[in-house]
N, C-alpha and C positions, 0 to 999 in steps of 0.2 A: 504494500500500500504506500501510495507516495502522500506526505501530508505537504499541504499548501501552505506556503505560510502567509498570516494575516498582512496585510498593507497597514502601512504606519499610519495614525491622524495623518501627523504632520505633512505627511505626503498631498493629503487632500484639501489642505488648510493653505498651502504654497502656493504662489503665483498670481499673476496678475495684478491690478494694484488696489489703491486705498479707497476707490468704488467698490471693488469686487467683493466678494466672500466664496471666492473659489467653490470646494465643493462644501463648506460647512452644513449644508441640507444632510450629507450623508457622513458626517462627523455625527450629527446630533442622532441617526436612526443607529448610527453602531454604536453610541454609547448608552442609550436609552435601554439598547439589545442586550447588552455588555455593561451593566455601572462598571465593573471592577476596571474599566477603563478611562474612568474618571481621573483617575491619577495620572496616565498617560497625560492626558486631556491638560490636567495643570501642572505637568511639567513644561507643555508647550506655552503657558502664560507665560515663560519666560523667558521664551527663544530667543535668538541671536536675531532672526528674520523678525523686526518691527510688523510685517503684516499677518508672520503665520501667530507671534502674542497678541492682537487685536483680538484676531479671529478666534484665537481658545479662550482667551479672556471673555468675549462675546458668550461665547456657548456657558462659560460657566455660569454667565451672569443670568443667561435665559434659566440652563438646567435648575441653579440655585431659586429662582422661584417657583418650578417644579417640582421639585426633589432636594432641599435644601440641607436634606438629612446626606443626601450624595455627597455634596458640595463641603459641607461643615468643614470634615478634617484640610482642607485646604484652604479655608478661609482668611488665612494667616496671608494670601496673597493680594488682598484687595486693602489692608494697611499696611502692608512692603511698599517696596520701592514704586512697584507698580500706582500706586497711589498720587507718589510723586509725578508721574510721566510728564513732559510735555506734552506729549499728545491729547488733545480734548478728545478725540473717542475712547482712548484707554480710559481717562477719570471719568467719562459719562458712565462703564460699566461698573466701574469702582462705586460711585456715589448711588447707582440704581440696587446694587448687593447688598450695602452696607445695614439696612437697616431686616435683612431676611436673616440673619446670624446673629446666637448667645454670644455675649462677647464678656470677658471676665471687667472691671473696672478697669483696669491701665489699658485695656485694649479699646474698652468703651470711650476713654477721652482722646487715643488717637483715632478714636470714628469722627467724635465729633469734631477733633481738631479739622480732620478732612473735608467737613461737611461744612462746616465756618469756613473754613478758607474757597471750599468751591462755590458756596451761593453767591461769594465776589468773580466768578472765573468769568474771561470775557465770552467766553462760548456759551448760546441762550440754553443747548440743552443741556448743558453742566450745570449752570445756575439753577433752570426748574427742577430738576431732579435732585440736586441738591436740596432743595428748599422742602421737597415734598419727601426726599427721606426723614428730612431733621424734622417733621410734624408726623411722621411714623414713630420715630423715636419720644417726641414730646407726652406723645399718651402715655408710657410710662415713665419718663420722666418729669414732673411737675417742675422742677427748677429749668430744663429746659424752654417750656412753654414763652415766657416772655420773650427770650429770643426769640423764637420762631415765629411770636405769632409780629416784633419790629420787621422782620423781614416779609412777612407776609403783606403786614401793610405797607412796606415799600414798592414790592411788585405789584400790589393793588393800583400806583399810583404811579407805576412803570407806563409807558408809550409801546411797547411792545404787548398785542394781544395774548401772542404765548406765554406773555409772564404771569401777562393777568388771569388768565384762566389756570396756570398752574396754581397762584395765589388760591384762588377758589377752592382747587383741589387739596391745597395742601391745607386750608381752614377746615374743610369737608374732615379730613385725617384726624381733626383737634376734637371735633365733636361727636365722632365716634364711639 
């Protein structure tokens, strides 16, 4: 019997450029197939290739509101370095994760360190999705709330429609 051997993610995560998402459709059906390949999956968040760590960063970010229980043990990737990126699509994945994982305290104030410093980012979907994790976060935390809810009133009062309606969302998150 000859065994085949499986194709890497990474293989299908490669190419093309910062439009593309190569074949990530079928990263997400072999690992959904396969969890125990989630690790693979975030070893690739931190590729040498800028586009093949978007793209596993992406998935985990999606799989993590799916299957968060998947995600957990490498959660430690989204307050790493990754956090830091220059890239505005790396932190949009970072600041959309952030609030779907226990985090112990010191880990909890580099969330929020992240999520304070992204509701300032110049990119609109860092900032909204920033803003609407840190009012995910606020429901249980009470001492967060006034933050959140200064910056909600400031996108209320943004010139940009997408802030304002994130605004709304992210109140919606408060009174839950």
């Amino acid at each position: 019997m000859i065994k085949v051997r499986a194709r890497s993610l990474r293989s299908y995560l490669s190419g093309g450029d910062r439009r593309s998402i190569a074949e990530s459709s079928r990263v997400w059906e072999l690992v959904r197939a396969r969890p125990s390949r989630v690790s693979e999956l975030a070893a690739l968040a931190e590729d040498a290739d800028a586009l093949v760590a978007q793209r596993a960063l992406d998935l985990l970010e999606k799989l993590a509101h799916e299957r968060p229980k998947w995600v957990e043990p490498h959660k430690h990737l989204f307050i790493g370095p990754l956090a830091d990126s220059g890239r505005w699509e790396i932190r949009l994945q970072v600041v959309r994760a952030l609030p779907l994982f226990t985090w112990t305290a010191g880990q909890r104030r580099r969330v929020i360190d992240i999520l304070l410093r992204d509701v300032a980012h110049s990119q609109k979907f860092v900032k909204a999705w920033a803003l609407d994790s840190l009012a995910q976060l606020a429901k249980a935390q009470a001492p967060l709330r006034p933050t959140v809810l200064r910056h909600i009133r400031a996108f209320e009062r943004s010139s940009s429609p997408a802030l304002r309606a994130r605004a709304r969302h992210a109140r919606a998150h408060l009174s839950r």
